[in-house]
C-alpha positions as MATLAB code, in Angstrom:
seq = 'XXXXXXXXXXXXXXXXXXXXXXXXXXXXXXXXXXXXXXXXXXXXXXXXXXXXXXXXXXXXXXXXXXXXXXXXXXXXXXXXXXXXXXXXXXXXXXXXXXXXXXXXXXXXXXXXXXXXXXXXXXXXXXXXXXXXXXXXXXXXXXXXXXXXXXXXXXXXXXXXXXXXXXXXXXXXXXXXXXXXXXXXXXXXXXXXXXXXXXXXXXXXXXXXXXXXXXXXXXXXXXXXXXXXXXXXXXXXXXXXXXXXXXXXXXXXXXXXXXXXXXXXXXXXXXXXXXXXXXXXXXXXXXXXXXXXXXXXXXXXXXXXXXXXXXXXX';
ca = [
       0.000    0.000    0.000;
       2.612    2.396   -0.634;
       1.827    5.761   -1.364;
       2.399    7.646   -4.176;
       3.947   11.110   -4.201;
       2.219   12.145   -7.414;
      -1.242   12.502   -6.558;
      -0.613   13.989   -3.124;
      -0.427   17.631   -4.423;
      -4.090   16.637   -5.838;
      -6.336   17.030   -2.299;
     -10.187   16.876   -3.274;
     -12.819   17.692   -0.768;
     -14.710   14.368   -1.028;
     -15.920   13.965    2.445;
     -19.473   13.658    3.654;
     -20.562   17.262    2.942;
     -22.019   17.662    7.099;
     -20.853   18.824   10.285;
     -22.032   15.599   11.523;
     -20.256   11.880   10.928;
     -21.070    8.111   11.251;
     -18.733    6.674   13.735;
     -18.932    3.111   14.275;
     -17.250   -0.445   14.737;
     -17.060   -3.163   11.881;
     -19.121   -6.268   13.898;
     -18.827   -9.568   12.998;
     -22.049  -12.142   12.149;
     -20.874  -14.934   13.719;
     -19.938  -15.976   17.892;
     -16.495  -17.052   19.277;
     -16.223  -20.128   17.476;
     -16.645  -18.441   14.273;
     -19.363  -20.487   12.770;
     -21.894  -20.430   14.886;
     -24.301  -17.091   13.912;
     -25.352  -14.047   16.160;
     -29.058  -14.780   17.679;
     -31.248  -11.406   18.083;
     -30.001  -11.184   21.966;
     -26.287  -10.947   20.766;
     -26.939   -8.495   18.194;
     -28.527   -6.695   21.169;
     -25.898   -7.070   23.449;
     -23.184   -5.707   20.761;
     -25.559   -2.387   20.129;
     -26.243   -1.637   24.134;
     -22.419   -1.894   24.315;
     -21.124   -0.004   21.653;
     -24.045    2.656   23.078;
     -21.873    2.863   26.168;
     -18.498    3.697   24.476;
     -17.378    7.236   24.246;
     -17.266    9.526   21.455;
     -20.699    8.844   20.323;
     -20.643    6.066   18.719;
     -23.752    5.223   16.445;
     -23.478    2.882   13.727;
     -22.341   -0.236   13.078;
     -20.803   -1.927   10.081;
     -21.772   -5.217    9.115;
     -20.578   -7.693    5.962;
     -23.567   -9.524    4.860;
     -26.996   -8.987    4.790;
     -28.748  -12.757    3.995;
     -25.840  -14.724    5.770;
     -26.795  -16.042    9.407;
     -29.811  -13.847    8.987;
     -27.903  -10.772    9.495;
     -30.244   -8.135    9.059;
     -33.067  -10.570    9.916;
     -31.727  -10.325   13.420;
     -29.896   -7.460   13.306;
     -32.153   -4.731   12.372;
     -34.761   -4.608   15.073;
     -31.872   -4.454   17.883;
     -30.130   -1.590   15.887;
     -33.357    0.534   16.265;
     -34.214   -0.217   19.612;
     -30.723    0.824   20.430;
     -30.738    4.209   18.047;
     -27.913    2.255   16.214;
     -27.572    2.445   12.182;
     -26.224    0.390   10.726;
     -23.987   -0.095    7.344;
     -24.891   -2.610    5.453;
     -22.500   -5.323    3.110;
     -24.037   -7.075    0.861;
     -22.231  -10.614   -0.398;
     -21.265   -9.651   -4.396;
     -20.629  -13.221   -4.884;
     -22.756  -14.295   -7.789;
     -23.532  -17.491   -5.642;
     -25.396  -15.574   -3.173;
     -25.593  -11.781   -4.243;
     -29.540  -12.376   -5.378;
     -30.407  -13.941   -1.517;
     -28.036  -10.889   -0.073;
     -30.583   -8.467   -1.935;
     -33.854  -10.519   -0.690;
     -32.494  -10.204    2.843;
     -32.755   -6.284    2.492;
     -34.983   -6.022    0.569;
     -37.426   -7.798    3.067;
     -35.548   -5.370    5.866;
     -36.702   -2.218    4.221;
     -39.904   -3.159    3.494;
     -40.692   -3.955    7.071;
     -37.969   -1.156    8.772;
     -37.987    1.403    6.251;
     -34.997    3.669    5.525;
     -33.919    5.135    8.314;
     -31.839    2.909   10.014;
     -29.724    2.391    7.003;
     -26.158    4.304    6.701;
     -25.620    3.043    3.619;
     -24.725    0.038    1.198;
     -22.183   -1.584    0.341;
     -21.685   -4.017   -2.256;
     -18.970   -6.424   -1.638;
     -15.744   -6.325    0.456;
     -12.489   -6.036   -0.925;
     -13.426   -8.458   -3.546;
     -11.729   -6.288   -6.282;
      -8.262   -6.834   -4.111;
      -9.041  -10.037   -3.911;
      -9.866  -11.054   -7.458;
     -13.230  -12.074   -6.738;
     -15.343  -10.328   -9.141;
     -14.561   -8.184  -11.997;
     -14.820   -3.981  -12.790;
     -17.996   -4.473  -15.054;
     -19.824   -7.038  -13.263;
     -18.955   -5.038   -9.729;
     -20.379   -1.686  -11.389;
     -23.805   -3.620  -12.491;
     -24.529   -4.981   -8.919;
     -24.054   -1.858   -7.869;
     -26.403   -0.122   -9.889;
     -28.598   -3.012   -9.708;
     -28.949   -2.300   -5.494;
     -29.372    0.796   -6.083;
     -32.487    0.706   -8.410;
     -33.763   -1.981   -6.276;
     -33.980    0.762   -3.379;
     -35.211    3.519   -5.117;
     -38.002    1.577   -6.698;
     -39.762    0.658   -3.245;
     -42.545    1.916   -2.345;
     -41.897    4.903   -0.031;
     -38.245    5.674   -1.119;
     -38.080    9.605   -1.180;
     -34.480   10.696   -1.659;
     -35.623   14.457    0.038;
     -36.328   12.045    3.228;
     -33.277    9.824    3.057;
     -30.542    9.434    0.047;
     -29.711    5.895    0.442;
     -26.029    5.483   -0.743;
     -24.806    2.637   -2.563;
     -21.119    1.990   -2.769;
     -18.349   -0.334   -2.271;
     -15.474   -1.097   -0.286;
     -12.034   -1.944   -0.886;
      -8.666   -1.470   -0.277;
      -6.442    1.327   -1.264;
      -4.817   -1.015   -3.710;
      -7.712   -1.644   -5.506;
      -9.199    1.860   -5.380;
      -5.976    3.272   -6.655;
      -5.525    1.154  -10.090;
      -6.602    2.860  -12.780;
      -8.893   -0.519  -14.150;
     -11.815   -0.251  -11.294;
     -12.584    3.718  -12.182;
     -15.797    2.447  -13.206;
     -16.575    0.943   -9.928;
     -15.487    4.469   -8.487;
     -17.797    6.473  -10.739;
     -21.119    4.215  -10.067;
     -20.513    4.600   -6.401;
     -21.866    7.038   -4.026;
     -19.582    6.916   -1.428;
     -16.098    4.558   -1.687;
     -15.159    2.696    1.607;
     -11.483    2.574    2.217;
      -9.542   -0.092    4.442;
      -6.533    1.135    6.043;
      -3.568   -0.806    7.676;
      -0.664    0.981    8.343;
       0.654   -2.387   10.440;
       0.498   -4.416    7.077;
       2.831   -1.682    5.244;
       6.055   -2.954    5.794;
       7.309   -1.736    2.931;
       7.577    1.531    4.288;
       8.360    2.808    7.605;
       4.918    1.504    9.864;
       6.478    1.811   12.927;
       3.268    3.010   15.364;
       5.339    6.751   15.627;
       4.611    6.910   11.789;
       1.091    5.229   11.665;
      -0.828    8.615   11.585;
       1.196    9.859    8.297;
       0.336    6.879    6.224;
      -3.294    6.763    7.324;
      -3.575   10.551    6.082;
      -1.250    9.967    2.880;
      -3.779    7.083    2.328;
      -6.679    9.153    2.512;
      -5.180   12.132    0.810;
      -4.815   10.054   -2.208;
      -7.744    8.230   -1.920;
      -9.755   11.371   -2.452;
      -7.605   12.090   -5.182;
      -8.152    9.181   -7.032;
     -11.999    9.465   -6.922;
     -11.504   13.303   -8.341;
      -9.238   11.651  -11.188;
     -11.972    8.878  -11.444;
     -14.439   11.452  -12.596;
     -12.467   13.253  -15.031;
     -14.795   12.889  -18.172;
     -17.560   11.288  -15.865;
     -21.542   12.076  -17.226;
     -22.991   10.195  -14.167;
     -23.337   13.377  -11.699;
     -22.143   11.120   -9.257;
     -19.175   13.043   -6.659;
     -18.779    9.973   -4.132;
     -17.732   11.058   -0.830;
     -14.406    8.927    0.851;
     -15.566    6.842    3.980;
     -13.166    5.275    6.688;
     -14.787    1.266    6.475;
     -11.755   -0.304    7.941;
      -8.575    0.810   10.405;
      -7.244   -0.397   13.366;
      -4.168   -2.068   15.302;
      -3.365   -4.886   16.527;
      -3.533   -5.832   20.079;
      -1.408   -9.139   19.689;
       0.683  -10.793   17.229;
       3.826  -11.112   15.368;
       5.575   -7.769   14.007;
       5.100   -6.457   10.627;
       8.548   -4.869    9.468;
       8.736   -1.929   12.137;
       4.940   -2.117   13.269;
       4.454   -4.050   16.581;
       1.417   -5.402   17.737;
       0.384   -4.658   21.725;
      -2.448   -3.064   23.417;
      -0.363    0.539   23.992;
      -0.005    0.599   20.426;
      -3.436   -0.016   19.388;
      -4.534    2.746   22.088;
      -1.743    5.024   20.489;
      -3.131    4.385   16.313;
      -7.263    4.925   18.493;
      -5.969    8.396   19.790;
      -3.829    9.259   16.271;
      -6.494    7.745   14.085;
     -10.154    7.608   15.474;
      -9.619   11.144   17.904;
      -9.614   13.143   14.741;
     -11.259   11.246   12.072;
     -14.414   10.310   13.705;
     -15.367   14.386   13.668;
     -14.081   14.767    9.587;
     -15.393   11.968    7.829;
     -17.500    8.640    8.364;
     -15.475    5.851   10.033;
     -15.610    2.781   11.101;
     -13.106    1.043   13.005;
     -12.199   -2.590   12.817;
     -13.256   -4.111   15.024;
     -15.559   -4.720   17.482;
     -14.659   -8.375   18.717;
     -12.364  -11.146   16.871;
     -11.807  -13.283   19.608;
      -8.754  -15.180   18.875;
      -7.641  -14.166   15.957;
      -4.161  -13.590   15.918;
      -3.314  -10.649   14.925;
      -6.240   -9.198   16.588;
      -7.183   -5.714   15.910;
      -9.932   -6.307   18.337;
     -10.915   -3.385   20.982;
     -12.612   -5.736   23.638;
     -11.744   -9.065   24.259;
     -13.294  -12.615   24.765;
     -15.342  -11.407   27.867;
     -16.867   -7.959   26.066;
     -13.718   -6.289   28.429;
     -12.506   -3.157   26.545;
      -8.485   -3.597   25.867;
      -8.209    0.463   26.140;
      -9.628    3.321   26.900;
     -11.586    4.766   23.944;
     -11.718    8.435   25.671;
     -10.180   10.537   23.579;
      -7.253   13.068   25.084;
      -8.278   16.250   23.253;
     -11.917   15.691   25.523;
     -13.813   16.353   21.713;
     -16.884   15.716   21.720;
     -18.498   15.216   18.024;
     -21.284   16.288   16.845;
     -24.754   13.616   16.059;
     -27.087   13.557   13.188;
];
């Protein structure tokens, strides 16, 4: 994920035009032993707790939408809890048409409002697992599905539909098509697993905002020549440290160093742009960017030093 000089002198202002940000924690459909799926309670549980963090946290990112009956379960905790919620949809063509059943049955019987927004896939273009075109179609494909129910009113709530991925991906010149049919582009950012730079934690903040700066440059690029009247906004889907593990060239893992990147990272970015932090809970995974632990126990202290406090919707 190294950065490149040339488009840093090319800052766009494609953040979430508001005074007022989604700040929330990527959370996991599945339990400890990573099979078994979240029941209604434990969605609950994971929404009452994330309602007791600090900085006003109030959304929640999750990664599929049909699997283990995510929004199924999901939805009615979020909005007993005044939690929103960001949905993934699975852009696997094996499962991409149940993904859309699951919310479109969600909607129908929730409405809008509880919705952040959409995305479609999940660093599939890093991983190979779909192509530019056939990304870009699902995309629009969501997108008409939601406008054409029955009560959508974009004056009331502009559903966005987007996708997320990592900087890789975003920055190659052969998804600008994905870029242009988004409304917002999610962007994962690991400074730990840039070891081909300096990533030492001292350094972490620089690469996140080099990341970021070009980023948003590379969506202004993307719409060079662009007729779709789309200007998607840059969103903060995935960052974090790990709490445990092996180093990464001159990034080490530890629970000071993930409260050091929170402080850095989340302190200032959850009052600029939409961001969601990774993650609530892994267990034991190993690394673990984690910020509680087996038990629900916290690893750090999420208070921020400066004593912001951020502004809600």
């Amino acid at each position: 994920m190294k950065i490149s000089q040339a488009f840093l002198p090319l800052l766009a202002t494609l953040v979430t035009p508001t005074a007022a940000y989604w700040r929330g924690f990527n959370v996991k459909s599945n339990t400890a032993d990573g099979k078994t799926c979240k029941t209604k309670d434990d969605w609950k549980d994971v929404f009452q707790a994330i309602q007791t963090f600090p900085n006003g946290i109030n959304a929640a990112r999750l990664f599929f939408s049909n699997k283990c009956d995510s929004l199924k379960n999901a939805v009615p905790e979020a909005i007993a809890t005044g939690t929103h919620i960001l949905v993934g949809i699975d852009d696997s063509d094996s499962d991409f048409e149940e993904e859309k059943g699951a919310l479109l049955s969600a909607i129908e019987t929730y409405g809008f409002d509880w919705i952040v927004g959409i995305s479609i896939g999940s660093e599939s273009l890093y991983r190979g697992g779909i192509n530019p075109s056939s990304l870009t179609n699902k995309i629009n494909d969501v997108r008409a599905m939601v406008q054409g129910i029955d009560g959508y009113d974009p004056k009331k709530k502009f559903v966005e539909v987007g996708h997320v991925d990592t900087t890789n991906a975003w920055f190659d010149t052969a998804n600008t098509a994905v870029i242009r049919a988004c409304d917002f582009i999610g962007v994962d950012i690991y400074p730990y697993f840039q070891s081909d730079v300096d990533n030492n934690i001292d350094n972490a903040r620089n690469l996140f905002t080099n990341a970021i700066t070009q980023a948003q440059a590379t969506v202004s690029k993307a719409l060079e020549g662009s007729s779709s009247g789309r200007m998607p906004s840059v969103w903060v889907t995935e960052t974090g440290w790990p709490v445990n593990g092996a180093a990464n060239g001159n990034a080490v893992p530890s629970v000071s160093n993930a409260a050091s990147y929170f402080q850095q990272v989340a302190c200032p970015y959850f009052g600029k742009m939409n961001t969601f932090w990774f993650t609530y809970q892994d267990w034991f995974a190993l690394p673990s960017f984690a910020v509680v632990d087996a038990d629900g126990q916290k690893y750090f202290s999420q208070v921020c030093a400066s004593g912001k406090r951020f502004k809600q919707f």
